[in-house]
PQR file with spaces between the fields and no chain letter, atoms N, CA, C, O and H, PARSE charges and radii, in Angstrom:
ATOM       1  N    UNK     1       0.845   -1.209    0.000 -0.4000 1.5000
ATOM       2  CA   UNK     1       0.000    0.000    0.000 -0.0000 2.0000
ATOM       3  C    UNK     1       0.876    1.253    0.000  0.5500 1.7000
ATOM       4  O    UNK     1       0.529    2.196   -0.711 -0.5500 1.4000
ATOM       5  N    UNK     2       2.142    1.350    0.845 -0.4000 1.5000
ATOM       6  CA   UNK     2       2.987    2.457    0.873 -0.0000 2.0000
ATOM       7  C    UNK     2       3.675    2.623   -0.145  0.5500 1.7000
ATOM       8  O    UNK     2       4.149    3.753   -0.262 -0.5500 1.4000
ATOM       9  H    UNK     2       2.425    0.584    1.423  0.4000 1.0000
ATOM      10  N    UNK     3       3.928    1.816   -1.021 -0.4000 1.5000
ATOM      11  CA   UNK     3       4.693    1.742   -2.046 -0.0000 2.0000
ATOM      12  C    UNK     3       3.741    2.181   -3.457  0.5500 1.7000
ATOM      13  O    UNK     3       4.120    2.581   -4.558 -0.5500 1.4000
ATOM      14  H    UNK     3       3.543    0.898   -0.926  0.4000 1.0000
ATOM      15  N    UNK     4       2.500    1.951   -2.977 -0.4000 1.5000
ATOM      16  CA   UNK     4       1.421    2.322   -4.123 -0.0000 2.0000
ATOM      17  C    UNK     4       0.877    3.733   -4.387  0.5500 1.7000
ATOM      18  O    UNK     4       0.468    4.320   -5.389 -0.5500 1.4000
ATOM      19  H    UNK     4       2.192    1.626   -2.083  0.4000 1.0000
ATOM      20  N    UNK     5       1.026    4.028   -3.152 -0.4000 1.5000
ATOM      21  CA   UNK     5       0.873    5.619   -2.767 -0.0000 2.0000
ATOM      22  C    UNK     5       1.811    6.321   -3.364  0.5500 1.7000
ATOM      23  O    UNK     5       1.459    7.150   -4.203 -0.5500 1.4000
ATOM      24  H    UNK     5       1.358    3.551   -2.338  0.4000 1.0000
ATOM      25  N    UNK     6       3.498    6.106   -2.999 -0.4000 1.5000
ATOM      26  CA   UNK     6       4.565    6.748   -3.259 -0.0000 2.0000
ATOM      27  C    UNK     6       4.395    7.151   -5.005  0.5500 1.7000
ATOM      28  O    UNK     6       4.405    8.249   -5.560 -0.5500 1.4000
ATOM      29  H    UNK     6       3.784    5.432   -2.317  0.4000 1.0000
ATOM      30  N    UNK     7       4.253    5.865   -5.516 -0.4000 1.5000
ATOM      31  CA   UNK     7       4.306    5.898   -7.082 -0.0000 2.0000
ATOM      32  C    UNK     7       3.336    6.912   -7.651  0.5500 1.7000
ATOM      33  O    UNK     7       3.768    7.746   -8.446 -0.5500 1.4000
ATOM      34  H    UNK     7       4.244    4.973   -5.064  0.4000 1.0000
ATOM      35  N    UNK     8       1.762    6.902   -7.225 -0.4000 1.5000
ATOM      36  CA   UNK     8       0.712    7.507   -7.021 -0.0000 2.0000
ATOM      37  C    UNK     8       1.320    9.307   -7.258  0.5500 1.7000
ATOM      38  O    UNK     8       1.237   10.030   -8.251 -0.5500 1.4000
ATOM      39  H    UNK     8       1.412    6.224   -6.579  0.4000 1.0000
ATOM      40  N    UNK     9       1.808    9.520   -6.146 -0.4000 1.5000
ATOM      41  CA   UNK     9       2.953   11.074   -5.702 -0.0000 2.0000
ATOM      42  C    UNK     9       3.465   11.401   -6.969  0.5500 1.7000
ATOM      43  O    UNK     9       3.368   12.277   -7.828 -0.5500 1.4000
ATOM      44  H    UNK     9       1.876    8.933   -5.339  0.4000 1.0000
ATOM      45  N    UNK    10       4.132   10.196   -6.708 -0.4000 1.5000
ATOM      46  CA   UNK    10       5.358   10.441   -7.841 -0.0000 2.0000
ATOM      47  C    UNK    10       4.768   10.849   -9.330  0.5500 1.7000
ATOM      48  O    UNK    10       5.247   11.775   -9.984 -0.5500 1.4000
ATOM      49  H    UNK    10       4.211    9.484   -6.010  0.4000 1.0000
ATOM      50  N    UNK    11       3.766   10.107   -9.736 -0.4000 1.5000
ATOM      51  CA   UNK    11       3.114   10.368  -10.965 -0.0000 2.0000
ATOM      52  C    UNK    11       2.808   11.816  -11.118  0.5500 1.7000
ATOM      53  O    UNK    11       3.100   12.470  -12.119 -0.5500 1.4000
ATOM      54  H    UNK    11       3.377    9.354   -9.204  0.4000 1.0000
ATOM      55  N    UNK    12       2.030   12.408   -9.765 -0.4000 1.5000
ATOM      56  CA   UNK    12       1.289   13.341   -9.879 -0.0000 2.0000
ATOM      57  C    UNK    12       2.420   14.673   -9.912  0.5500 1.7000
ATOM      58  O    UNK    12       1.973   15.725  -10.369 -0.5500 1.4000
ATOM      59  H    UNK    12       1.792   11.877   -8.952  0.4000 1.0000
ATOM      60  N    UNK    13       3.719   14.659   -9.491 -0.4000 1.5000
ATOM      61  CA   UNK    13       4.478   15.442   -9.656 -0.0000 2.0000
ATOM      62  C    UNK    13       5.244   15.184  -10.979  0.5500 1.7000
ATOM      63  O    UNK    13       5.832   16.165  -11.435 -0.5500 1.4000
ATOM      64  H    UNK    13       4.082   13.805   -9.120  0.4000 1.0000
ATOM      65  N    UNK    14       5.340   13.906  -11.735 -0.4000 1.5000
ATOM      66  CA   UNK    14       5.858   14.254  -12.977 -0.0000 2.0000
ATOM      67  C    UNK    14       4.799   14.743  -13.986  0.5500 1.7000
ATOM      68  O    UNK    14       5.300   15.008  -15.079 -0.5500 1.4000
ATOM      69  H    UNK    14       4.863   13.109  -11.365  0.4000 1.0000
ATOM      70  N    UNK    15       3.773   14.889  -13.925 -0.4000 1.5000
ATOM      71  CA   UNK    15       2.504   15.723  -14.730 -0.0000 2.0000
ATOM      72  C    UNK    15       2.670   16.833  -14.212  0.5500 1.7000
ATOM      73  O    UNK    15       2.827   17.635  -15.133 -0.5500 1.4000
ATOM      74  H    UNK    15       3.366   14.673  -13.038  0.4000 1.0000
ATOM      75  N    UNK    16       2.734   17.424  -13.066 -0.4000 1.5000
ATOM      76  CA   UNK    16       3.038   18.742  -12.779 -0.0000 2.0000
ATOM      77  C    UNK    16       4.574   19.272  -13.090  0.5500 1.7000
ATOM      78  O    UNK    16       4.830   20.419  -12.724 -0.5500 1.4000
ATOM      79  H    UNK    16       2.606   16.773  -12.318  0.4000 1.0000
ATOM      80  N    UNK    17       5.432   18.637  -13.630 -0.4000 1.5000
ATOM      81  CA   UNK    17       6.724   19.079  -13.940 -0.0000 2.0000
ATOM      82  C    UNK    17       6.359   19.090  -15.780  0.5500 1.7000
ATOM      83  O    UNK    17       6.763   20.034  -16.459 -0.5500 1.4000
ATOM      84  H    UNK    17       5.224   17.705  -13.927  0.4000 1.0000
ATOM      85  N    UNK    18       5.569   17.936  -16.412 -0.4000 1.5000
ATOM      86  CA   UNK    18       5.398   17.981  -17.676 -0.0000 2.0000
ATOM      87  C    UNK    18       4.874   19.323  -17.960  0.5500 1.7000
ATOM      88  O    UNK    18       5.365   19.927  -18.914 -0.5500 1.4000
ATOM      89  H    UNK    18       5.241   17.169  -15.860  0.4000 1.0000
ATOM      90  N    UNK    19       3.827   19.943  -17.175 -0.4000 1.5000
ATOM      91  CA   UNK    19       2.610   21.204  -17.415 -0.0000 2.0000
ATOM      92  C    UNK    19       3.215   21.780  -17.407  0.5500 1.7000
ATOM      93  O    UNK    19       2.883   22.679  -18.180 -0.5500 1.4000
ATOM      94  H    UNK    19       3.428   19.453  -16.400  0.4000 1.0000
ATOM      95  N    UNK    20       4.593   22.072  -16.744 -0.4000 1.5000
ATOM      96  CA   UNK    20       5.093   23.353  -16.217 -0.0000 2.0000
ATOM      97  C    UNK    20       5.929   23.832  -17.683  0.5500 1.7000
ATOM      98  O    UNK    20       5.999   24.927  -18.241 -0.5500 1.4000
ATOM      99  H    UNK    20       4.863   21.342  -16.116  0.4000 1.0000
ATOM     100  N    UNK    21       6.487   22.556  -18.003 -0.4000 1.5000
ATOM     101  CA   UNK    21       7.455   22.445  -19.331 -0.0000 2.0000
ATOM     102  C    UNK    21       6.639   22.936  -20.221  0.5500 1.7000
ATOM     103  O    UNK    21       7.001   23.962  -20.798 -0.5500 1.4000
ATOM     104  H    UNK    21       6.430   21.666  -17.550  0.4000 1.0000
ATOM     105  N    UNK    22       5.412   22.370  -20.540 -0.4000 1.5000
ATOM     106  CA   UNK    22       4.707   22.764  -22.005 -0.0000 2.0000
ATOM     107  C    UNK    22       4.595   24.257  -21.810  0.5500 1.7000
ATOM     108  O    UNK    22       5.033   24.990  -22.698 -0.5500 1.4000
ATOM     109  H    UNK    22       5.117   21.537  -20.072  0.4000 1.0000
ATOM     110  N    UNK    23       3.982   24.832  -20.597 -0.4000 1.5000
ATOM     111  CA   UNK    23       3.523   26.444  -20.168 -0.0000 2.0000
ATOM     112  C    UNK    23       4.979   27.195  -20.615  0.5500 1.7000
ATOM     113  O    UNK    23       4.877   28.135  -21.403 -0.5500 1.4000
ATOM     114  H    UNK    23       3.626   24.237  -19.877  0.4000 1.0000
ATOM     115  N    UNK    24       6.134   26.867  -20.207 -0.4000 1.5000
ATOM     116  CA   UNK    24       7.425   27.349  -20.465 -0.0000 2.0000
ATOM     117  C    UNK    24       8.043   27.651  -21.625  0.5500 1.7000
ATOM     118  O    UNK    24       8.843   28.565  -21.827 -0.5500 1.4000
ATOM     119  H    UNK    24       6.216   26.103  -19.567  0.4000 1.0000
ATOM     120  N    UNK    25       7.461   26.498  -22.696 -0.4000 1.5000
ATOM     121  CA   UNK    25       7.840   26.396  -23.827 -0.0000 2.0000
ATOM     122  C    UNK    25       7.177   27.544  -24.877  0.5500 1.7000
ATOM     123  O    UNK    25       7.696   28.343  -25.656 -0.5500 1.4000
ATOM     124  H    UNK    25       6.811   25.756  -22.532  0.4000 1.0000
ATOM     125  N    UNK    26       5.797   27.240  -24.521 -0.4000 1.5000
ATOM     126  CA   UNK    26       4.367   28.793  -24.594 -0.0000 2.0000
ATOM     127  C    UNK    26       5.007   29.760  -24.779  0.5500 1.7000
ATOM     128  O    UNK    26       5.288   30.265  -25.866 -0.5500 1.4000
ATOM     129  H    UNK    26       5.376   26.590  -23.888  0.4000 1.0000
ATOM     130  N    UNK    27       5.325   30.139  -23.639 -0.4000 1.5000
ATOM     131  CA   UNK    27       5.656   31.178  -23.061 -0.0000 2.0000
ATOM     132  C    UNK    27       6.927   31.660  -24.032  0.5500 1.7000
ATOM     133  O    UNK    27       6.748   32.698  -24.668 -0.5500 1.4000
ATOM     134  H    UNK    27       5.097   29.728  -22.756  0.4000 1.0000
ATOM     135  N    UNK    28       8.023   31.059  -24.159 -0.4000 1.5000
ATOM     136  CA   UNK    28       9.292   31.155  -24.983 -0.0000 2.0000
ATOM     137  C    UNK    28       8.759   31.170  -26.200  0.5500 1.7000
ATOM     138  O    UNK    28       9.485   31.244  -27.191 -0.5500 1.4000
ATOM     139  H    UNK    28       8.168   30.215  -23.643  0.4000 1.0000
């Protein structure tokens, strides 16, 4: 279960690092 969660995290911060990239790229 702790290990399912972590990954869970983890996902949700590499979609928030992807968004940030595309907005950045926009932006440039």
């Amino acid at each position: 279960m702790v290990k399912h969660l972590f990954g869970t995290k983890m996902l949700d911060i590499f979609r928030l690092i992807m968004k940030q990239e595309k907005r950045s790229r926009i932006s440039i």
